[in-house]
C-alpha positions in Angstrom: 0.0 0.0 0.0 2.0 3.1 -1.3 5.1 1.4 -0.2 4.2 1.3 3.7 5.4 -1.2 5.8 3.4 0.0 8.8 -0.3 0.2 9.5 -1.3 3.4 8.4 -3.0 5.2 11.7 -5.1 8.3 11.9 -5.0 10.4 15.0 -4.7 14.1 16.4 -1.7 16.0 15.6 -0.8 15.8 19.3 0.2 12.1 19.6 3.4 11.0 20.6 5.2 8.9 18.5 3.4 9.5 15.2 5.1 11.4 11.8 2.6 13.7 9.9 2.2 12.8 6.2 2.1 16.3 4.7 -1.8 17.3 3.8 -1.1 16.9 -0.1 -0.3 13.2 0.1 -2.0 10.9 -1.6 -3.9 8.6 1.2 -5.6 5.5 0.8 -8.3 7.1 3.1 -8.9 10.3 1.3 -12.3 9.1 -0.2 -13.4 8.6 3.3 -15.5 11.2 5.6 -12.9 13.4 7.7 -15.4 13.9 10.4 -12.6 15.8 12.6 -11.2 18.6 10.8 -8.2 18.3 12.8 -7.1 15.1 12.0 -4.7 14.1 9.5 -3.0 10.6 8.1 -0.3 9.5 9.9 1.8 6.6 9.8 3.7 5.0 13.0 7.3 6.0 13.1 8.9 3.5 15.8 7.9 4.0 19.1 7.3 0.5 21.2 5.8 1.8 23.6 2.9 3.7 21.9 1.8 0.5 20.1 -1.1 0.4 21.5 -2.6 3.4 21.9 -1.9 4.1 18.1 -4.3 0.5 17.7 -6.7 2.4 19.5 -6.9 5.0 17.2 -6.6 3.0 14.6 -9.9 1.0 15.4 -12.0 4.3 16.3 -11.5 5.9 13.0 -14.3 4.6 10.8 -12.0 3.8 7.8 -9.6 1.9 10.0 -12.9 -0.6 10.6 -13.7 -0.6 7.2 -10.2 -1.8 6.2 -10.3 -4.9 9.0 -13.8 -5.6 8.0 -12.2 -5.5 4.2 -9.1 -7.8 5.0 -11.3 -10.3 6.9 -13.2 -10.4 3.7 -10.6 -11.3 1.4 -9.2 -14.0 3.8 -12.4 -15.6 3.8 -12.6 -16.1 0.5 -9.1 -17.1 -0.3 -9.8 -20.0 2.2 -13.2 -20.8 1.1 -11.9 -21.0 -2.7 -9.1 -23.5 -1.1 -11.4 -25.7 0.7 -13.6 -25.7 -2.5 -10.7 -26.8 -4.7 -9.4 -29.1 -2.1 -12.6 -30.9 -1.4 -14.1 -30.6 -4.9 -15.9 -33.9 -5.6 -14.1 -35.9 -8.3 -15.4 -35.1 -11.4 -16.5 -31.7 -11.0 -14.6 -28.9 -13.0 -14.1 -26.4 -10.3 -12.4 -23.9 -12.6 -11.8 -23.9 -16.5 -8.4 -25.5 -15.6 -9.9 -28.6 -14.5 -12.0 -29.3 -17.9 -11.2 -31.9 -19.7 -8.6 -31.3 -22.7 -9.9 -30.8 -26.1 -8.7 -32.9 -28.7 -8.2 -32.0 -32.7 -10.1 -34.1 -35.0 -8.6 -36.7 -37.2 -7.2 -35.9 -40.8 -9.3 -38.9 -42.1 -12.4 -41.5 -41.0 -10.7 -43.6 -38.2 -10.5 -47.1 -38.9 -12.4 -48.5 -36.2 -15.2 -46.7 -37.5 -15.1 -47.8 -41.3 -15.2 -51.6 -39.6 -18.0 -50.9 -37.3 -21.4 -52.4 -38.3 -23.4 -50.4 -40.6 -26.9 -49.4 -40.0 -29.0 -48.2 -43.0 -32.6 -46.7 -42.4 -34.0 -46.5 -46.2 -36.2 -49.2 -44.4 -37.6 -45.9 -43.1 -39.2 -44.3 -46.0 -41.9 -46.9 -47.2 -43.5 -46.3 -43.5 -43.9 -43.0 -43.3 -46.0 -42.5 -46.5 -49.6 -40.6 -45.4 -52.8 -41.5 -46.6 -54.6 -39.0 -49.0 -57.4 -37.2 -46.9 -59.0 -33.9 -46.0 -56.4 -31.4 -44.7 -58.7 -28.4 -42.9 -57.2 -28.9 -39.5 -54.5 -26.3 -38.4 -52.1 -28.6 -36.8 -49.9 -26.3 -35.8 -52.1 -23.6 -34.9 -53.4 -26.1 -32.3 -50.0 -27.2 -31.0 -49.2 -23.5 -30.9 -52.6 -22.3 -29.1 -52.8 -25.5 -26.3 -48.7 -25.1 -25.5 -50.0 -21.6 -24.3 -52.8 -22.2 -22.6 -51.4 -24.5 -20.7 -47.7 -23.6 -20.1 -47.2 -19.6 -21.0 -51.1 -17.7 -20.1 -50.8 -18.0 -16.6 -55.1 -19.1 -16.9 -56.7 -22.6 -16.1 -54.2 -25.0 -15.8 -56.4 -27.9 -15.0 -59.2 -26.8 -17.7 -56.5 -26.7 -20.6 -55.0 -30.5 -19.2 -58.7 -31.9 -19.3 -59.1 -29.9 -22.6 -56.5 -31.0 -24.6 -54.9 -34.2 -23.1 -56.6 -37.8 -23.9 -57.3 -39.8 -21.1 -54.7 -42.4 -21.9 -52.0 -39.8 -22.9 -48.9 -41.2 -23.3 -45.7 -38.7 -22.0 -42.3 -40.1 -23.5 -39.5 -38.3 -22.3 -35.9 -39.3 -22.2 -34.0 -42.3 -20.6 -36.9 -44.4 -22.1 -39.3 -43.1 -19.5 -43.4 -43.1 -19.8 -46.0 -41.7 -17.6 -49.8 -42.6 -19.0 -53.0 -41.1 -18.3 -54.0 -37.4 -17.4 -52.8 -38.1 -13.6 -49.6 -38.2 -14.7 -49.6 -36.2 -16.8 -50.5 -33.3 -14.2 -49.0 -34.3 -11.4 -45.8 -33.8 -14.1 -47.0 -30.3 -15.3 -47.5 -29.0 -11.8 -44.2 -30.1 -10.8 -42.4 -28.4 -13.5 -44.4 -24.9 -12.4 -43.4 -25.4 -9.0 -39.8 -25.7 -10.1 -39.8 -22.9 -12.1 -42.2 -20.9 -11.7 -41.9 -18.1 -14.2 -41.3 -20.7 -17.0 -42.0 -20.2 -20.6 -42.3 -22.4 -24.0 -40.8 -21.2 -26.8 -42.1 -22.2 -29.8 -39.7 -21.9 -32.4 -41.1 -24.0 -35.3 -43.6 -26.1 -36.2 -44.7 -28.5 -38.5 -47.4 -31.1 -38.9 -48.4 -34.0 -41.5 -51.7 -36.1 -41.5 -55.2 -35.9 -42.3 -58.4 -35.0 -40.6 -59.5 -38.5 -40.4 -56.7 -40.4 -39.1 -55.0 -37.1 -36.9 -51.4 -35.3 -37.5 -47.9 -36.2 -36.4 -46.8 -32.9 -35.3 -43.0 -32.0 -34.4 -42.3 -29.1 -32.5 -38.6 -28.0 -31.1 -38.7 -25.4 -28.5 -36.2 -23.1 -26.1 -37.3 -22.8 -22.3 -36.5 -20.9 -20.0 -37.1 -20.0 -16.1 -35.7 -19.6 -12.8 -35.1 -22.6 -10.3 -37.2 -21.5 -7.5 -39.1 -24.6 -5.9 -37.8 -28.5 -5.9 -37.7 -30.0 -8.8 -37.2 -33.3 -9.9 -33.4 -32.7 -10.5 -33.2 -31.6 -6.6 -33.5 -28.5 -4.2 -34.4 -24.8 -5.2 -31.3 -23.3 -6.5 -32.7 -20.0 -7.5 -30.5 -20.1 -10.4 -32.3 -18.6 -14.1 -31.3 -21.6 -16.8 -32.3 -21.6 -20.7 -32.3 -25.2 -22.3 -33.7 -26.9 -25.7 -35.7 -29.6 -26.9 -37.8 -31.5 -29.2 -41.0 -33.0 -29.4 -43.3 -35.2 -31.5 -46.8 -35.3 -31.0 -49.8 -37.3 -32.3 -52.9 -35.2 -32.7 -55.9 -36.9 -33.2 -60.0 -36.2 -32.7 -61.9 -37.5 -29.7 -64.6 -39.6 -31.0 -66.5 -39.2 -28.3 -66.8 -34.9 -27.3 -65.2 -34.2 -31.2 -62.2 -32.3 -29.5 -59.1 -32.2 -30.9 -56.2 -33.8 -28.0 -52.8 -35.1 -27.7 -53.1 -39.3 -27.8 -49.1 -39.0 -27.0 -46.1 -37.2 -27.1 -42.5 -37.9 -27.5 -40.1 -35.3 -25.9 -36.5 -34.6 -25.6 -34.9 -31.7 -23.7 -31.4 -31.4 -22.8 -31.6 -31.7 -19.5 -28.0 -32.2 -18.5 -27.1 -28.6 -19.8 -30.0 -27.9 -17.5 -28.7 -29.7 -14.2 -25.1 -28.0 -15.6 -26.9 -24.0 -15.2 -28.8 -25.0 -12.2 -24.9 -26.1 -10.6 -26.4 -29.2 -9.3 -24.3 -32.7 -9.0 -25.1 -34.7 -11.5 -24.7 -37.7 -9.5 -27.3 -37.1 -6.9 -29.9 -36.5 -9.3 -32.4 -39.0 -9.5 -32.3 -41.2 -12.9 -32.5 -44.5 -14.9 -28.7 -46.2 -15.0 -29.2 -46.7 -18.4 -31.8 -45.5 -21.2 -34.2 -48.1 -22.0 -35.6 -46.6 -25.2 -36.3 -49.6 -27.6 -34.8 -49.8 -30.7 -37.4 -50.0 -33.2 -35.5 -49.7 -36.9 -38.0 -49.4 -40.0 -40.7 -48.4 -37.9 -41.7 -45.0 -36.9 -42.8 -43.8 -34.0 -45.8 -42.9 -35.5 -47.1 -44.8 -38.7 -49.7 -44.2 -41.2 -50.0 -48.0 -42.1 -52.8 -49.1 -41.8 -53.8 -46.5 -40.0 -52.0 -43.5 -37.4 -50.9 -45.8 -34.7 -47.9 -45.7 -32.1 -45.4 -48.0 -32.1 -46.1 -51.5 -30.8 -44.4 -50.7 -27.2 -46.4 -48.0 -26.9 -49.7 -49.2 -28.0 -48.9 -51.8 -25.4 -48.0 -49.7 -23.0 -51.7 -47.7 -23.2 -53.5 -51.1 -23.3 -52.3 -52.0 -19.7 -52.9 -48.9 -18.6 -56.4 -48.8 -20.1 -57.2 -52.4 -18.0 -55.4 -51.1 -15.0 -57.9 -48.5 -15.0 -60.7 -50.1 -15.6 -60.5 -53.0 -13.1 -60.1 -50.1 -10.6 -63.2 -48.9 -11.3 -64.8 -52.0 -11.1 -63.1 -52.7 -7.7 -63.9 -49.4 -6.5 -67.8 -50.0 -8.0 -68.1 -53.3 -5.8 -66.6 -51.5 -2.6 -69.5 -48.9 -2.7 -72.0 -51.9 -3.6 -70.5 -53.7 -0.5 -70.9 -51.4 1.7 -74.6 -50.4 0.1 -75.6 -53.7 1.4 -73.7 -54.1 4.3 
């Protein structure tokens, strides 16, 4: 500090032991209140026996506070950025020194590639044809409209869930997982807004194929947004504002029954770990599947035209058991009340 080995004291012009700076020094205190006029920077100049009574003074002059307050600070942090580097849990990059190196790409296709089995999915194209049919459905303009009535209007969450969601809706997300039926399906939704509670969808694209008569296989990706506020299902409130991406595919199709328009099911991918990364959350404690058990299912498309728009066999499965599980609930419920009616 200015080349002073000393602690720089402030005192009355009076006090033994002490050598005036001269008034048009520069002082590391002059942006500080001089609340007596007669006071003037000072620095110690040897006497032993005055030590402390110059610490004294040193500690009633408001700036000479500030400065402890201020060094206490910075050792605080120099150990707790020491304790944090020591400690780190393996694996985590602490600072950009602890990244893993990048590597330069190879001049030409490695070898172990080129003898890798091939896949080809031309087997693809034959199953995705679409039916000729009437077109007067806005596809899109419904994806669009029901993503922000239920996600971005702040309105009826539960009316737009009932609205717009089949009762055997199928949610596909990523690691293979499912959750069927409208139950789910909110229980999921509400989570989310808890989590982040000024979320928002958005849309960046759109685009839909299909027919009025057997629905529309829409794909929509999408940027999100919002800050970490409640629990989520990654792990505790971080308070932290994170932006992340995704996909999804959707199968649109009309209620039979009330002539509605609703989701049958939906096939969504977000990155997530970029997520969990913004949120600074440790990967490892976040609940997930040890492996993704998404089904391989080459030549046939999620969704498929042939016959007619259906989901893949999984799936289809998948909403059959939950359709029975449902219904022998009911029935068992049915016969409780009838028990008890008669008991």
């Amino acid at each position: 500090m200015l080349g002073l080995q000393q602690p720089i004291l402030k005192a009355n012009n009076e006090e033994p032991g002490l050598r005036i700076l001269p008034d048009d020094s520069p002082s590391p205190f002059d942006s500080c209140s001089r609340r007596q006029t007669e006071s003037q920077v000072l620095i110690y100049s040897g006497d032993d026996s005055d030590n402390m009574k110059g610490l004294i003074q040193f500690f009633k002059h408001p700036c000479g506070l500030l400065l402890v307050l201020a060094t206490g600070w910075l050792l605080g942090a120099v150990g707790a950025s020491w304790v944090f580097h020591k400690f780190a849990p393996n694996g985590m990059a602490s600072s950009v020194e602890e990244t893993y190196p990048a590597f330069a790409p190879p001049a030409t296709a490695p070898a172990e590639y080129l003898s890798a089995k091939p896949l080809n999915n031309s087997c693809l194209v034959e199953n995705l044809k679409i039916p000729d049919g009437p077109q007067t459905f806005d596809a899109c303009g419904f994806v669009i409209r029901s993503t922000d009535e239920v996600w971005n209007l702040r309105g009826d969450v539960d009316a737009a869930i009932d609205k717009y969601f089949h009762k055997d809706y199928v949610n596909a997300g990523s690691w293979g997982r499912r959750a069927i039926g409208k139950k789910a399906l909110r229980e999921a939704v509400l989570a989310e807004m808890r989590a982040f509670p000024d979320i928002r969808i958005h849309i960046t694209d759109c685009v839909c194929k299909g027919n009025d008569i057997d629905g529309y296989k829409c794909a929509m990706p999408d940027i999100l947004d919002g800050t970490n506020m409640g629990q989520s299902a990654y792990g505790p409130a971080t308070g932290k504002y994170a932006r992340w991406t995704g996909i999804v595919e959707s199968l649109v199709q009309k209620n039979a029954k009330s002539g509605q328009w609703q989701y049958v099911a939906e096939w969504g991918v977000h990155d997530e770990w970029a997520l969990i990364q913004q949120l600074g959350l440790d990967f490892r404690r976040v609940p997930h599947l040890l492996k993704n058990t998404e089904h391989l299912h080459d030549c046939k498309p999620l969704l498929s035209f042939q016959p007619s728009l259906h989901m893949d066999s999984i799936d289809e499965v998948d909403k059959l058991m939950h359709r029975q599980a449902v219904i022998a609930a009911e029935h068992a419920s049915l016969r409780a009340r009838m028990s008890e009616k008669h008991s």
